[in-house]
TIGUSE-379435 format. One record per atom (N, C-alpha, C, CB): residue number from 1; residue in one letter; chain; atom name; x, y, z. Coordinates in steps of 0.2 Angstrom, whole numbers, plus 5000, padded with zeros to 4 digits. Glycine has a CB too. Example, Ala and Ser with C-alpha at 12.3 -4.5 7.8 and 13.67 -1.06 7.14 Angstrom:
BEGIN
+--------+-------+--------+------+------+------+------+
| marlum | lumti | rodren | seba |   px |   py |   pz |
+--------+-------+--------+------+------+------+------+
|      1 |     A |      A |    N | 5066 | 4972 | 5039 |
|      1 |     A |      A |   CA | 5062 | 4978 | 5039 |
|      1 |     A |      A |    C | 5066 | 4984 | 5039 |
|      1 |     A |      A |   CB | 5057 | 4978 | 5045 |
|      2 |     S |      A |    N | 5064 | 4989 | 5035 |
|      2 |     S |      A |   CA | 5068 | 4995 | 5036 |
|      2 |     S |      A |    C | 5064 | 5000 | 5039 |
|      2 |     S |      A |   CB | 5070 | 4997 | 5029 |
+--------+-------+--------+------+------+------+------+
***
This chain:
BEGIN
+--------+-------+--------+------+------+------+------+
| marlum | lumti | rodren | seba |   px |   py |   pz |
+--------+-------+--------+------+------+------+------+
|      1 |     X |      A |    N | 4957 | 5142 | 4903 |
|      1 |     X |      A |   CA | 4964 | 5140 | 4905 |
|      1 |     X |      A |    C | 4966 | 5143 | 4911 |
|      1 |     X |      A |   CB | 4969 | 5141 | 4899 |
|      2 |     X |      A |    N | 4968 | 5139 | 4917 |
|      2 |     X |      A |   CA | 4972 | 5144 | 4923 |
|      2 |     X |      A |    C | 4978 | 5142 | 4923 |
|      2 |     X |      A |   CB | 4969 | 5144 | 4931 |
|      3 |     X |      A |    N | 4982 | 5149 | 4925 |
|      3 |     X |      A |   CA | 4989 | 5149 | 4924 |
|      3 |     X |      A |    C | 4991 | 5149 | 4932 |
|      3 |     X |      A |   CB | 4991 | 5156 | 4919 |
|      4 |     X |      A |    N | 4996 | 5145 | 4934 |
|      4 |     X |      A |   CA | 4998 | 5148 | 4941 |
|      4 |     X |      A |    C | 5006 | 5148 | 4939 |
|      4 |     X |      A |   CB | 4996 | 5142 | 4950 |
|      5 |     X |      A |    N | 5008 | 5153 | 4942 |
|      5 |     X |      A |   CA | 5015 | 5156 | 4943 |
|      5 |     X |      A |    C | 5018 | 5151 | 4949 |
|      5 |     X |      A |   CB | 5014 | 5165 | 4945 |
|      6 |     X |      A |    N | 5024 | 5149 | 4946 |
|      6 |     X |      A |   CA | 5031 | 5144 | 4950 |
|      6 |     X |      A |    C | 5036 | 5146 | 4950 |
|      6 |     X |      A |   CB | 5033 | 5138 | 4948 |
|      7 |     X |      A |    N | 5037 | 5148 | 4958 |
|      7 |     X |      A |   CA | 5044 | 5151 | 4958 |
|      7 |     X |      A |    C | 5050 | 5146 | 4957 |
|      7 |     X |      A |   CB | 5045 | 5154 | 4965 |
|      8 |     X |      A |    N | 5056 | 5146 | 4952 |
|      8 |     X |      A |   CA | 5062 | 5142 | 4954 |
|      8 |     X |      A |    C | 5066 | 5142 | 4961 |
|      8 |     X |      A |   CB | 5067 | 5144 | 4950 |
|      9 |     X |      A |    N | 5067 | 5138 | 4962 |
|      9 |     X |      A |   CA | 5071 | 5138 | 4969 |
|      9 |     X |      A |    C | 5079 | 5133 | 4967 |
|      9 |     X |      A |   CB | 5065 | 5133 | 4975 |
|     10 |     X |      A |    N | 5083 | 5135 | 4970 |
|     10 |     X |      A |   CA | 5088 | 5132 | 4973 |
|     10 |     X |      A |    C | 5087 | 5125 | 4978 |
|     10 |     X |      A |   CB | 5090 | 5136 | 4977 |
|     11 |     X |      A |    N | 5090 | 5120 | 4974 |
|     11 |     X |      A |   CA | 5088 | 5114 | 4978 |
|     11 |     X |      A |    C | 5094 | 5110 | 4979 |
|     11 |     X |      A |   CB | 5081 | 5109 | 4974 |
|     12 |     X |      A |    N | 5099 | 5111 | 4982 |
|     12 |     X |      A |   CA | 5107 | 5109 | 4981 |
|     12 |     X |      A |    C | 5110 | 5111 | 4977 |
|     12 |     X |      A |   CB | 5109 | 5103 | 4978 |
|     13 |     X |      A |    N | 5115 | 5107 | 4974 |
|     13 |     X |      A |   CA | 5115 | 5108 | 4963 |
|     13 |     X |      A |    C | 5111 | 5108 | 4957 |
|     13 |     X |      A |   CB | 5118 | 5102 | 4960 |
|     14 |     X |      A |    N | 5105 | 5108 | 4961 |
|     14 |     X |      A |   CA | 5098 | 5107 | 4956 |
|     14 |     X |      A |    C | 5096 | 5113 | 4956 |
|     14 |     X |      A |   CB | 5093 | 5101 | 4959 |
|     15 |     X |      A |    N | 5090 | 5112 | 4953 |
|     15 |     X |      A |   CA | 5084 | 5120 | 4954 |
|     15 |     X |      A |    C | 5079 | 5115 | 4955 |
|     15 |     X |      A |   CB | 5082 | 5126 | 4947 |
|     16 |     X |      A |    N | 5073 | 5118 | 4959 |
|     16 |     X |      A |   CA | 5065 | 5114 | 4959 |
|     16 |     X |      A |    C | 5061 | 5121 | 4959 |
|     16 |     X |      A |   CB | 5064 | 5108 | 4969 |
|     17 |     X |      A |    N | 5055 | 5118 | 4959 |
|     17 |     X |      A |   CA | 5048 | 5124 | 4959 |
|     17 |     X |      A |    C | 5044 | 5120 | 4966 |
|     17 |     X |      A |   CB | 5042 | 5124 | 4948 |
|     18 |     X |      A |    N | 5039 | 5123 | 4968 |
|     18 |     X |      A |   CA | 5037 | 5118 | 4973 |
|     18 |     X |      A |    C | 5028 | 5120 | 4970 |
|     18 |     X |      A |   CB | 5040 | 5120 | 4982 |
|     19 |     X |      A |    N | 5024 | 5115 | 4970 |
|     19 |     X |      A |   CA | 5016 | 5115 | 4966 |
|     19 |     X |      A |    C | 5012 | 5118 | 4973 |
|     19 |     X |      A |   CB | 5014 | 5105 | 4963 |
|     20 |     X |      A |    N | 5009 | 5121 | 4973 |
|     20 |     X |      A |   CA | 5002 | 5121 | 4976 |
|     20 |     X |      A |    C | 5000 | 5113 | 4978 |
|     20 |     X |      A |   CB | 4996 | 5125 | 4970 |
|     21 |     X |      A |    N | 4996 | 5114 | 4984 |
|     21 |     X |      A |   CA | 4994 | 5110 | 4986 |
|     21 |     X |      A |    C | 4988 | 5105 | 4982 |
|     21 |     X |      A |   CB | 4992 | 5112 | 4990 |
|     22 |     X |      A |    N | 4985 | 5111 | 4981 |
|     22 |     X |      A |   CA | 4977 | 5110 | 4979 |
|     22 |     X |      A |    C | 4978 | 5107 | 4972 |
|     22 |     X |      A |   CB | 4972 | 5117 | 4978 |
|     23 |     X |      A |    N | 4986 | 5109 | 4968 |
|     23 |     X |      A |   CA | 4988 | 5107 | 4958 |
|     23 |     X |      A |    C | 4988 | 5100 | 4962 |
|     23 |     X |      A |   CB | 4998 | 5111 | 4953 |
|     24 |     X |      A |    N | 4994 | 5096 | 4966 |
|     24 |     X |      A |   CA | 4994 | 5092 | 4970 |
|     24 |     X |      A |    C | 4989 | 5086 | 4971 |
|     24 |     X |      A |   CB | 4994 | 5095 | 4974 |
|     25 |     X |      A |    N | 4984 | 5088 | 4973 |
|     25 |     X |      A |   CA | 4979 | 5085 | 4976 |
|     25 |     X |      A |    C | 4975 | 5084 | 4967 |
|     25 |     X |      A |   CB | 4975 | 5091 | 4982 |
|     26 |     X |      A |    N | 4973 | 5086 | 4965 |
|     26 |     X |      A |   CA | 4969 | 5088 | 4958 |
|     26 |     X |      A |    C | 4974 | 5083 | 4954 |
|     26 |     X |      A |   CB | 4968 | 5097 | 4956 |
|     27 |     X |      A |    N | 4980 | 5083 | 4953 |
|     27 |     X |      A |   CA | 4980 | 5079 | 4948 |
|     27 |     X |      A |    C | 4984 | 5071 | 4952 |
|     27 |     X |      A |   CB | 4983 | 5083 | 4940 |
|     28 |     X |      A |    N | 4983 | 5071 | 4956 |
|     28 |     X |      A |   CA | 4983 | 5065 | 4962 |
|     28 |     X |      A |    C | 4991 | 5061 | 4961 |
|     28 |     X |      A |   CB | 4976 | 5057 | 4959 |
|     29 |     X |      A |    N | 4995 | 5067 | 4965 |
|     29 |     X |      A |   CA | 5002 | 5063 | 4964 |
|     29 |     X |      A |    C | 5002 | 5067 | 4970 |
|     29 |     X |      A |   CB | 5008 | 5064 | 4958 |
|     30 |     X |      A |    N | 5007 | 5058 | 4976 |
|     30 |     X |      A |   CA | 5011 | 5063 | 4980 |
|     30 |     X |      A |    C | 5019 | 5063 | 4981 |
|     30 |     X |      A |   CB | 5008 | 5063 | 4985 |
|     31 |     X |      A |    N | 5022 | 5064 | 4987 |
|     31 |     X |      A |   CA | 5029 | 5063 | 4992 |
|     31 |     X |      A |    C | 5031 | 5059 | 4986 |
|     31 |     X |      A |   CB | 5030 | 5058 | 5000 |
|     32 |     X |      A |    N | 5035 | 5059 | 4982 |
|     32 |     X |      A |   CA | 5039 | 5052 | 4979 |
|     32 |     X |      A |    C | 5038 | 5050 | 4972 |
|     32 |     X |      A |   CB | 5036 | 5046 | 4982 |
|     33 |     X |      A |    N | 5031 | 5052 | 4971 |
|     33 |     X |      A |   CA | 5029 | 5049 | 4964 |
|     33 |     X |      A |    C | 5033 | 5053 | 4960 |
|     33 |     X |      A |   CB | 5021 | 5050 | 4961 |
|     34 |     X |      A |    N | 5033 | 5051 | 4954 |
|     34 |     X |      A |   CA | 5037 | 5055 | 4947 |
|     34 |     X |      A |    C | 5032 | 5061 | 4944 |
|     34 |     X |      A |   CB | 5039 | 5048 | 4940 |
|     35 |     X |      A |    N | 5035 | 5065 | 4940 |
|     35 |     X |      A |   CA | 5030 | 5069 | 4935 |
|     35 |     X |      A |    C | 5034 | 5069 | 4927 |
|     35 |     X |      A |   CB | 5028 | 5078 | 4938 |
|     36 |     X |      A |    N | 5032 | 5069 | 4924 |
|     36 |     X |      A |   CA | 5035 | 5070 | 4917 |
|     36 |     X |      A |    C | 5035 | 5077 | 4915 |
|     36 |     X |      A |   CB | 5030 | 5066 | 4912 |
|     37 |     X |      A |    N | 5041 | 5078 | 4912 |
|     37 |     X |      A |   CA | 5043 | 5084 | 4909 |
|     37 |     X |      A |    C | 5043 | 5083 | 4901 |
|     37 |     X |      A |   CB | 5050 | 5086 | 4911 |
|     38 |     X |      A |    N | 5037 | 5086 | 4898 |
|     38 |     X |      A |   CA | 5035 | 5083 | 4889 |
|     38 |     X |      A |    C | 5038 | 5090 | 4885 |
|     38 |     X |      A |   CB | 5024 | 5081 | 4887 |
|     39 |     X |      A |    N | 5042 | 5089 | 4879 |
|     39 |     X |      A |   CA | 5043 | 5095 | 4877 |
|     39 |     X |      A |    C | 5038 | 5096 | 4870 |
|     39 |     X |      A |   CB | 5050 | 5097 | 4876 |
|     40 |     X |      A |    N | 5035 | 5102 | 4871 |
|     40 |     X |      A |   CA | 5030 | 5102 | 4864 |
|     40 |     X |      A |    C | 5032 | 5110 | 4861 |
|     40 |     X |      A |   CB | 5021 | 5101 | 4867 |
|     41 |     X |      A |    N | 5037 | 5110 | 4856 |
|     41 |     X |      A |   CA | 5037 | 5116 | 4851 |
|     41 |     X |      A |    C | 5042 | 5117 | 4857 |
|     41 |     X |      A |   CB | 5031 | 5121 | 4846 |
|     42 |     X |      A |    N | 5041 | 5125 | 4859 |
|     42 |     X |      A |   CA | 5046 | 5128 | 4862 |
|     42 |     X |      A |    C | 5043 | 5128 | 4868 |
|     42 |     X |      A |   CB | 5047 | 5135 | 4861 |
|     43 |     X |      A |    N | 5038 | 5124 | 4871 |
|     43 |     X |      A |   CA | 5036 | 5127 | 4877 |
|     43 |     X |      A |    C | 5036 | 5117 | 4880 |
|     43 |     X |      A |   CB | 5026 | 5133 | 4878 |
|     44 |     X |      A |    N | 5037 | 5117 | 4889 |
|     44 |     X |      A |   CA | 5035 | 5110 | 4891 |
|     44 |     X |      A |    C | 5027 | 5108 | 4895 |
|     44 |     X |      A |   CB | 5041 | 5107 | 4895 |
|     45 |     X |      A |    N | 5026 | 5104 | 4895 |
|     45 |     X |      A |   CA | 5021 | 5101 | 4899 |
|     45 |     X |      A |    C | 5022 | 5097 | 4903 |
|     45 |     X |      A |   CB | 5017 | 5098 | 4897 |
|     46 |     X |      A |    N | 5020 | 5098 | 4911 |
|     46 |     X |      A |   CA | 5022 | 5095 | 4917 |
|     46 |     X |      A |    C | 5017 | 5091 | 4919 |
|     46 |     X |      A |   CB | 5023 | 5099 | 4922 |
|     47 |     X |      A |    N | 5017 | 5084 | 4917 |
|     47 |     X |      A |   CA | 5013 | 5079 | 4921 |
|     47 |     X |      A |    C | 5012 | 5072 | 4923 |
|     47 |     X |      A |   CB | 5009 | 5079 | 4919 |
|     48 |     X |      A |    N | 5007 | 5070 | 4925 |
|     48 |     X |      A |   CA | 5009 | 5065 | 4930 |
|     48 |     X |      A |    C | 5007 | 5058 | 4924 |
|     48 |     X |      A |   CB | 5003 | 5066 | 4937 |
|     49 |     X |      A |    N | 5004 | 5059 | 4918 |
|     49 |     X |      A |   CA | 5005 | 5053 | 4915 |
|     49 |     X |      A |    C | 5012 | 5052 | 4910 |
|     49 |     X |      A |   CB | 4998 | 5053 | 4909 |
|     50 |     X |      A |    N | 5013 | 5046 | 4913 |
|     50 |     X |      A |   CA | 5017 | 5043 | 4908 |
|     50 |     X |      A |    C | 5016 | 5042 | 4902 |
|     50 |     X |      A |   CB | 5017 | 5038 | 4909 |
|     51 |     X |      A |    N | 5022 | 5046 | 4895 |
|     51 |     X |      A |   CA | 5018 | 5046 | 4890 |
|     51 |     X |      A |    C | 5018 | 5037 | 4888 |
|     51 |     X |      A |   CB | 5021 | 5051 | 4883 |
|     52 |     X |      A |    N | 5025 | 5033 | 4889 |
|     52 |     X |      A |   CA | 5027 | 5027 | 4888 |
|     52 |     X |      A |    C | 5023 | 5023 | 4890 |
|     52 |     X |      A |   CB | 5033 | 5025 | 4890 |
|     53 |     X |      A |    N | 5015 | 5023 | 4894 |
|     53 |     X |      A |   CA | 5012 | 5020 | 4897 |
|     53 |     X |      A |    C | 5009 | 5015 | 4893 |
|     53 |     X |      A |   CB | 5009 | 5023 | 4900 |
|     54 |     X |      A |    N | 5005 | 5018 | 4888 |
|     54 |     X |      A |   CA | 5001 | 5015 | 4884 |
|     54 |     X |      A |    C | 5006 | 5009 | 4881 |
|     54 |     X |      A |   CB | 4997 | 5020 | 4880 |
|     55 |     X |      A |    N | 5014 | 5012 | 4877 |
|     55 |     X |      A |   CA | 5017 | 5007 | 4875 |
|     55 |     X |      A |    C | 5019 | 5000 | 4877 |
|     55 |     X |      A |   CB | 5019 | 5008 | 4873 |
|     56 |     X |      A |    N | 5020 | 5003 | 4883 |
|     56 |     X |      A |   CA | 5020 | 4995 | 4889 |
|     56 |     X |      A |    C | 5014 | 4993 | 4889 |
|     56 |     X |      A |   CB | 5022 | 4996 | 4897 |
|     57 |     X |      A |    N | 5008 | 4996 | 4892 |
|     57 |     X |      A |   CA | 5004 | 4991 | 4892 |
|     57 |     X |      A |    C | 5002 | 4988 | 4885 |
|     57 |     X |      A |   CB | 4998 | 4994 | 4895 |
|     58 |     X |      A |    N | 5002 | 4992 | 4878 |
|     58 |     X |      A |   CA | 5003 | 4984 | 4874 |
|     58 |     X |      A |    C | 5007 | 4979 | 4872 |
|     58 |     X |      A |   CB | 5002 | 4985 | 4869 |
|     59 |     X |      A |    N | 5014 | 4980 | 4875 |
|     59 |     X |      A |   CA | 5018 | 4975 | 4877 |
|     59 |     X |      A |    C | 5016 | 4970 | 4884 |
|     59 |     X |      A |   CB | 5025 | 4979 | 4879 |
|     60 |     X |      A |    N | 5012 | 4973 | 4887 |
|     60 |     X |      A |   CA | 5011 | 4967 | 4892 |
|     60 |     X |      A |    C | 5004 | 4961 | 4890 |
|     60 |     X |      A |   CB | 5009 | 4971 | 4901 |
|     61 |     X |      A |    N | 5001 | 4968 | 4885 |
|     61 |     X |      A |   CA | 4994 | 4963 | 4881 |
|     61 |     X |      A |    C | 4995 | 4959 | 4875 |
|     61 |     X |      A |   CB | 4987 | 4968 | 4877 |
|     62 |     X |      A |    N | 5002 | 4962 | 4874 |
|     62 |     X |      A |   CA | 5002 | 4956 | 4868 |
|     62 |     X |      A |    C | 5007 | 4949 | 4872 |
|     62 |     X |      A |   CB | 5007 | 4959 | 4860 |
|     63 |     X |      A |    N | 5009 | 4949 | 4876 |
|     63 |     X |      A |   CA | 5012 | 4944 | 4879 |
|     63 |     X |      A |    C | 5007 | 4940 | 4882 |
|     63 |     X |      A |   CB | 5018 | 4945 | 4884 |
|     64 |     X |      A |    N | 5004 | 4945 | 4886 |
|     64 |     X |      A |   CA | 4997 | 4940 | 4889 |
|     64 |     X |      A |    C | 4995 | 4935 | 4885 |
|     64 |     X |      A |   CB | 4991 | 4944 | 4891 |
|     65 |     X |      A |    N | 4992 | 4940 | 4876 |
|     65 |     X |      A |   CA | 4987 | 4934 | 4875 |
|     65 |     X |      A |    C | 4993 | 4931 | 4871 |
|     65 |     X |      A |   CB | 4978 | 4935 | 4873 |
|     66 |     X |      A |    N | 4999 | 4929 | 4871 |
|     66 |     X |      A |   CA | 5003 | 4926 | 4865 |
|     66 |     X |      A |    C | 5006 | 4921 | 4871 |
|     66 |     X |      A |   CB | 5009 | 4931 | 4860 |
|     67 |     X |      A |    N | 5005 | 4923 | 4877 |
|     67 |     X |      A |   CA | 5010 | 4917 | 4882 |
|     67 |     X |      A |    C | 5002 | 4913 | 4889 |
|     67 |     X |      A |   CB | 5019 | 4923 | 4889 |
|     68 |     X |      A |    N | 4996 | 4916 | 4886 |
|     68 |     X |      A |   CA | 4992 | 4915 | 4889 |
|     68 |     X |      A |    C | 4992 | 4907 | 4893 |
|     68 |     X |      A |   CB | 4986 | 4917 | 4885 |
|     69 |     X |      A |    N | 4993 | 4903 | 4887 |
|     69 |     X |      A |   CA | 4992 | 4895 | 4891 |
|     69 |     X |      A |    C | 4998 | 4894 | 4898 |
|     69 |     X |      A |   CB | 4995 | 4888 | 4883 |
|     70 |     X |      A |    N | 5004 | 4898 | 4895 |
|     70 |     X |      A |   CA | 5012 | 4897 | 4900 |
|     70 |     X |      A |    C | 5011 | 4900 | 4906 |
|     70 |     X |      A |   CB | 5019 | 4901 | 4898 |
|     71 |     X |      A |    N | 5007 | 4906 | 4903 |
|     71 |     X |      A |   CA | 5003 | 4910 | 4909 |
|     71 |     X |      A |    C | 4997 | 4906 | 4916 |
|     71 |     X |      A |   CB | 4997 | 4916 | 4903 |
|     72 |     X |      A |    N | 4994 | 4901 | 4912 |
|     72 |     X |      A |   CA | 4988 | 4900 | 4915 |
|     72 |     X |      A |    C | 4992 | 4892 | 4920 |
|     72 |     X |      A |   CB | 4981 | 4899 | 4909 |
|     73 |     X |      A |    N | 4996 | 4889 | 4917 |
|     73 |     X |      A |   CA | 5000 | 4884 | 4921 |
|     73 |     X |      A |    C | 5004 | 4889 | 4925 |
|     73 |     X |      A |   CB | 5006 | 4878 | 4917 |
|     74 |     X |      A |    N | 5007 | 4893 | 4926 |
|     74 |     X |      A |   CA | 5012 | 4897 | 4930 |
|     74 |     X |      A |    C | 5006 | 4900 | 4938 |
|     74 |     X |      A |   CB | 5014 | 4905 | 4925 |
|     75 |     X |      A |    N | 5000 | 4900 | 4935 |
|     75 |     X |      A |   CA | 4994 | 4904 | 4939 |
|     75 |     X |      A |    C | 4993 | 4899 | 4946 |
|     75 |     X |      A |   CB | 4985 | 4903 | 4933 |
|     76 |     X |      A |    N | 4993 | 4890 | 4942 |
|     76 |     X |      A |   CA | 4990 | 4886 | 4946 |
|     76 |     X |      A |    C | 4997 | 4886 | 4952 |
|     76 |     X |      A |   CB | 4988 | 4878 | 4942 |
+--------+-------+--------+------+------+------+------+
***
């Protein structure tokens, strides 16, 4: 496990921490993208997956194959 230390900062009315480059780079977000703040027991986890992801994508698989035919005239 590695631990890197994040200073809080002053960011307006807000607070921010600012990531290492290299955290950055490694888990492939940049300028703009979102990150997820997950809480688990007392402590949180900062990352770049969506946990809601997976449930939309089986919202979009089950429409796919339930509207496939509406789908496939819409295509032409």
């Amino acid at each position: 496990m590695n631990i890197t230390k994040l200073k809080v900062r002053a960011v307006g009315n807000s607070f921010g921490v600012t990531i290492p480059k290299d955290i950055i780079e490694q888990i492939g977000v940049a300028k703009g993208d979102e990150l997820h703040l997950i809480e688990i027991g007392d402590s949180y986890m900062i990352t770049a997956f969506d946990p809601t992801f997976d449930t939309k994508l089986s919202a979009f698989d089950d429409t796919q194959r339930n509207q496939r035919n509406a789908l496939r005239s819409l295509a032409k």
